[in-house]
N, C-alpha and C positions, 0 to 999 in steps of 0.2 A: 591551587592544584588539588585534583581530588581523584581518587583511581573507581573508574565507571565500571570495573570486572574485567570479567575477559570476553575478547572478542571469539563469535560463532562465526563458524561457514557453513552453510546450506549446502549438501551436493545428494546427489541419486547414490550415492554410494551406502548399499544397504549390510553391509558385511556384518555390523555392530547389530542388529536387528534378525527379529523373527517374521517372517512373511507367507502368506498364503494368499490363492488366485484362486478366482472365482470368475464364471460370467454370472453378469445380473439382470436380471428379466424386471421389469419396472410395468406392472397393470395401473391403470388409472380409471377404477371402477367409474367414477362420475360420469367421464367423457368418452365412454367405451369405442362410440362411434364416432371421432373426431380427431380428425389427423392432429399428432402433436405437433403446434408450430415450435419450439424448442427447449432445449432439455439438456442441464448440467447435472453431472456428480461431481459432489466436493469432499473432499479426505484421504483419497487414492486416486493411485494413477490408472491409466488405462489404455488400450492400444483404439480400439474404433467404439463407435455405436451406431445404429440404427434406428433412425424413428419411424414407426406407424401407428395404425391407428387405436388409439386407446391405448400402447404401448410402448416402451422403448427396452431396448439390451444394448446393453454393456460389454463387450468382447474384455478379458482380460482384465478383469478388476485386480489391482495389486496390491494387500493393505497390509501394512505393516506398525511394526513397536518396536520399542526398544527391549531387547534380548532380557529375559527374568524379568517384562512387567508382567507384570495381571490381566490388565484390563488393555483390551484392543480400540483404537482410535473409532470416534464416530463415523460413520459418513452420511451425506447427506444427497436428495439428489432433486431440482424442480423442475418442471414440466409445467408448458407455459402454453393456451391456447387463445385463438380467436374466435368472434361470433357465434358464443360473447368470451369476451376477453377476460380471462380464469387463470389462475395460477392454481397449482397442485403438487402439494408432496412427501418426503418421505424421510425419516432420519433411521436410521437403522443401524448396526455395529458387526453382527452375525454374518457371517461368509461361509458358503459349504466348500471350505477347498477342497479343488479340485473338482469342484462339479458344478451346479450351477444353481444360484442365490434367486429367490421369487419374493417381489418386494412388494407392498400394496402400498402407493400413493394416495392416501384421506387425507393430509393434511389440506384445509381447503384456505389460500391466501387472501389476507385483506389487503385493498386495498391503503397505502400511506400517502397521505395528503402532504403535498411538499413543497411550499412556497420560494422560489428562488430564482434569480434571475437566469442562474448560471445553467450550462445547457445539456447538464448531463446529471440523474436523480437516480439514487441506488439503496438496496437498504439486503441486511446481511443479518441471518442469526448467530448469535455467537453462542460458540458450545465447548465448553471444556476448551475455552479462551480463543479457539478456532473461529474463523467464518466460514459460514453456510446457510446452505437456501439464498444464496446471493445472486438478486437479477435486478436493475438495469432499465432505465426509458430514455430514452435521447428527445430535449428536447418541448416534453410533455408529449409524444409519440403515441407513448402507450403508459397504460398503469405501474407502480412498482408495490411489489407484494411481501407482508411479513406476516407470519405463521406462530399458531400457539402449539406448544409442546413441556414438558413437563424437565426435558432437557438441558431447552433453551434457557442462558442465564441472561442475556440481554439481547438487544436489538441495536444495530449501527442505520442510522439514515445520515446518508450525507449525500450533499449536489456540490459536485463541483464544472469546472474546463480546462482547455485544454486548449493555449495558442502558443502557434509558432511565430518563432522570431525571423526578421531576414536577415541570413545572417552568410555573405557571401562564401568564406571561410571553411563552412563548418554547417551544422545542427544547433538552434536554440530554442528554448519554450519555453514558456510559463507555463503553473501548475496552479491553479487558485481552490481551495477547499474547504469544507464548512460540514463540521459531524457532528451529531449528539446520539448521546450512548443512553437508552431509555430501557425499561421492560413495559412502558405504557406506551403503549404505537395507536391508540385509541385519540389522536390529536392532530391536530395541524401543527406543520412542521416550518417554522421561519428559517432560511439556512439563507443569511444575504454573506456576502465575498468579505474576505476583510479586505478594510480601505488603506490600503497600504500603496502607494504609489511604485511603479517600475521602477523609478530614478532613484526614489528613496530607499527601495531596498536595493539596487543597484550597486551604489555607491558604497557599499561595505567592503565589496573588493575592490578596492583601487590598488590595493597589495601593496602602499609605500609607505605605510605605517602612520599614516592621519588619523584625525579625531573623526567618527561617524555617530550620528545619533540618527537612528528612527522612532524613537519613544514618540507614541499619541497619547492626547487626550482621554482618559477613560479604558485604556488598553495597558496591560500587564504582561507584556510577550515571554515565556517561558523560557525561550531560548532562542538565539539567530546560529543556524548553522551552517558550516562554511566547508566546501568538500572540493577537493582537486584530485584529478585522474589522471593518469598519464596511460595507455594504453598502444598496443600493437595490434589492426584490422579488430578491433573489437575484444581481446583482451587485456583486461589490466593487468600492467604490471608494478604500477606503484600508485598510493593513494595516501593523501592525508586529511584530516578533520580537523574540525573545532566546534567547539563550543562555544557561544559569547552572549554576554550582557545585550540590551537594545541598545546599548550606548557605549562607548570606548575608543580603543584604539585600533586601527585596521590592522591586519595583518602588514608586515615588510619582508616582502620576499628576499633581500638581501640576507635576511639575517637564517633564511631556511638554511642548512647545511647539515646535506646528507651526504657527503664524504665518507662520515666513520660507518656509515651501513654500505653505500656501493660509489664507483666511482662514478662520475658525471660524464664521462664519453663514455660510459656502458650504456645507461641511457637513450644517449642521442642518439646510438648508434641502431637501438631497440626500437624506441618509441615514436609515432607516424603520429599521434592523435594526444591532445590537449583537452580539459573539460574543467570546468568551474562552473560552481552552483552554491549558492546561497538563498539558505531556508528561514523565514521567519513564523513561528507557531505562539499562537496565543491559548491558552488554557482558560476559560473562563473560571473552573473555578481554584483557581492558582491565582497567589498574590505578586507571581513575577520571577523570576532568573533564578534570584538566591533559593526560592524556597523548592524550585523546579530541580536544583542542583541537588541540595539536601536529599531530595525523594530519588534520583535516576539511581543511585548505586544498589538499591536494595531493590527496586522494583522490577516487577515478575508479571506476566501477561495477563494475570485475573486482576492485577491493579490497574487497569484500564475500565475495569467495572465500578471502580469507585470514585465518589461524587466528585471531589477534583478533574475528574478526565473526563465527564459528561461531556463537555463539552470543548470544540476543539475549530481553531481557524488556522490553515498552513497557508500560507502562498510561497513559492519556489520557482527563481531565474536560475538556468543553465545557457552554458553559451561552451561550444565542443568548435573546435578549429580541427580540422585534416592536416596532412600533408604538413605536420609540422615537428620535427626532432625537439625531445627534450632539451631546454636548459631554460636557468634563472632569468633570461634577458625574454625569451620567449614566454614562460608565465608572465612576464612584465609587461605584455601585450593584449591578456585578457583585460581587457578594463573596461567601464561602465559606456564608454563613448559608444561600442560594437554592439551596447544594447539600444 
């Protein structure tokens, strides 16, 4: 047992923070005459936008900090067109609040060469450990575009998919993934699936406390993570985790007892929806579980920049049952057979 920190929650709640609104006018000198075919900002929120030609605005850009910093978050924003098929963009931080931001899109996008079978190819600047300039091809569709800037501390390319399970019950998918974290995007990108069988990573929940091993040949998996949900129409109300070896012992949901935090018909009584999901991530340049262990408690989002997390393979089974009130006999029904 090792203590990972403390857990965060993410919410829009900006009380703690200092904020100023803008709208942003986006020119794209190159392509003056050419209707934008599409166009994200990344680092703030925003209520609508508008595209035309040569242009885009931003209605209500809202960016914020945390209250007594200094320095105000990036944003970033790409603008995407056809015939011929261009990327173009912009990284910028400055906001006139209260009136209205003129931003000039030069960044001009290269194309990233991305060998993969899997049907979805995307590639993301990372900035002050953030992503941006983040766009997307389905398929090999269309091109995916990474940008140079003086900002940017690396580049994310990854392909992964996205299939569902049939799962009469409920909601099931898989998640299969393949990244590498570079600042040299000047290359052909190999990004194949890991070969991790459904059944084999499957069988890690069977929750009756058996021996499971998915260890391969040549593969040093970082971690298999193991996640249960119990929620009400879509929110949660109780969750638990883990962390495990490729090899062990399964979880025994006999032995879970959550009695001394709340009672078990409070529960049933709350909870309509069930979920189980087991993740297995391989690190290539990680030696495996233990040395992955070691590194999580200290690690901070610019360590994702360094050469152990280059590169990275996830693949993730969920399997979500409706219509079904909390209790131990009922998680005893998630099991690998419903995948």
């Amino acid at each position: 047992m090792i203590d990972l920190g403390k857990n965060a929650l993410q919410t829009d709640d900006t009380s703690a923070c200092e904020c100023r609104t803008s709208n942003v006018q986006v020119a794209i000198p190159a392509r003056v005459n050419s209707y934008v075919e599409s166009s994200m900002l990344y680092g703030a929120m925003f209520d609508t936008y508008q595209k035309g030609v040569g242009s885009v605005t931003y209605q209500a850009v809202v960016q914020c900090k945390q209250s007594g910093s200094e320095q105000w978050p990036q944003l970033s924003v790409i603008n995407q067109f056809s015939s011929p098929e261009q990327a173009y963009g912009a990284l910028f931080a400055d906001l006139n609040d209260g009136g209205t931001t003129e931003v000039a899109a030069e960044l001009v996008g290269t194309p990233v060469v991305i060998n993969s079978d899997m049907f979805y190819k995307q590639v993301s600047a990372i900035v002050d450990s953030n992503s941006h300039l983040y766009n997307y091809g389905v398929n090999g569709s269309k091109d995916v575009f990474a940008f140079t800037h003086q900002s940017i501390e690396n580049h994310s390319i990854t392909a992964y998919e996205h299939e569902n399970l049939d799962n009469p019950s409920g909601d099931g998918y898989i998640i299969t993934s393949s990244t590498v974290r570079t600042k040299e995007i000047n290359q052909t990108f190999d990004l194949p699936p890991m070969a991790l069988s459904l059944d084999n990573l499957a069988s890690v929940l069977t929750l009756d406390g058996q021996d499971y091993d998915i260890a391969q040949s040549g593969v040093d998996y970082a971690f298999i993570f193991i996640a249960m949900e119990a929620s009400y129409y879509n929110r949660p109300l109780l969750g638990w985790s883990i962390f495990a070896p490729p090899s062990g012992t399964s979880v025994n949901i006999e032995n879970l007892n959550l009695a001394e935090f709340i009672d078990e018909s409070v529960l049933e009584s709350k909870v309509n929806s069930l979920s189980m999901s087991v993740t297995a991530r391989d690190y290539g340049g990680m030696p495996g579980y233990e040395d992955y262990m070691k590194r999580r408690p200290t690690r901070q989002p610019s360590t994702f920049n360094d050469p152990e997390y280059t590169q990275a393979k996830t693949k993730t089974v969920q399997l979500t049952v409706d219509d079904l009130s909390y209790s131990q006999s009922a998680l005893s029904n998630l099991i690998p057979t419903q995948f």
